[in-house]
C-alpha positions in Angstrom: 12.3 -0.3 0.3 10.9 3.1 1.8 7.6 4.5 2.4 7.1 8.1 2.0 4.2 10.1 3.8 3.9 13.0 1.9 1.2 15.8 3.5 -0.4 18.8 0.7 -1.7 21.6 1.8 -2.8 24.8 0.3 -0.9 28.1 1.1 -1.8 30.0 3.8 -2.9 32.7 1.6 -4.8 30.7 -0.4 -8.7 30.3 0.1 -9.8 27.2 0.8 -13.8 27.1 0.1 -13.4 23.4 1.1 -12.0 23.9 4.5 -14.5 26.7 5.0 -17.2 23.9 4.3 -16.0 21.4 6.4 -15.9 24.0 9.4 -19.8 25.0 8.5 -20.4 21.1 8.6 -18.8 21.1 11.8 -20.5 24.2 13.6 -24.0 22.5 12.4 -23.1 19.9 14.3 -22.1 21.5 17.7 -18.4 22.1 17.1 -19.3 25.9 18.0 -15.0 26.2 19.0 -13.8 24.8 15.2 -12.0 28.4 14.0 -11.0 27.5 11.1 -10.2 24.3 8.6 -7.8 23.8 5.9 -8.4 20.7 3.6 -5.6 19.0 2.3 -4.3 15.7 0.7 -2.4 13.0 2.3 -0.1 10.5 0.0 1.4 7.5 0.6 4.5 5.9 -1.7 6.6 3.0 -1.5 9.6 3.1 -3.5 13.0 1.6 -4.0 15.9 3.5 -2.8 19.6 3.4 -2.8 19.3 4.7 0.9 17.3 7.1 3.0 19.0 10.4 1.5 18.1 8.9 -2.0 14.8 8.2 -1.4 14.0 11.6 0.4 15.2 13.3 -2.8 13.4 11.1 -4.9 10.3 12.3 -2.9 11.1 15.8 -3.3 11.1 15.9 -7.2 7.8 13.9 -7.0 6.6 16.4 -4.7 7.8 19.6 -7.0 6.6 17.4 -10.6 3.4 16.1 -9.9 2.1 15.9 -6.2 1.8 19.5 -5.2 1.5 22.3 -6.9 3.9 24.5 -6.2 2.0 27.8 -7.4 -0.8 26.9 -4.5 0.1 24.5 -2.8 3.1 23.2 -0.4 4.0 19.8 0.6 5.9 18.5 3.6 6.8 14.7 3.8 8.4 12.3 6.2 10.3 8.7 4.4 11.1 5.9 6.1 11.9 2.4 5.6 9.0 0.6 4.7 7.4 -2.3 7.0 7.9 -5.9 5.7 4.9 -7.3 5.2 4.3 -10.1 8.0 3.1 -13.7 6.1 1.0 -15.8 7.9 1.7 -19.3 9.1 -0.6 -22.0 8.3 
């Protein structure tokens, strides 16, 4: 089992009136040094693989299908094997 991280952001010549929102937000409240913010998504995905190459290319079609898109938007992701979940003794 893998977990994939998978980050969305716009491009850089995209506007991004949320990012420019945030950084007003952040100047009213004293951050005078913010320059500039870009708002993204962050996505998490556990899947079933075969093996690490298989699921990083599993995560790319997801990425170029459905999570980003591609017209304005790009997408970087990192996979790796998924934590086993600990159970707890009684």
């Amino acid at each position: 089992m893998f977990l994939a991280k998978v980050f969305v952001s716009l491009k850089p010549t995209v506007n991004d009136p949320q990012g420019l929102t945030i950084r007003g937000g952040l100047h009213s409240l004293g951050f005078s040094g913010v320059k500039q913010v870009r708002a993204g998504k962050y996505i998490e995905v556990t899947l079933d693989g075969e093996d690490l190459e298989a699921a990083q290319e599993q995560v790319s079609e997801m990425c170029r299908q459905l999570l980003a898109n591609p017209v304005i938007e790009q997408f970087r992701f990192e996979v790796e094997e998924a934590p086993t979940p600990q159970s707890s003794a009684d």
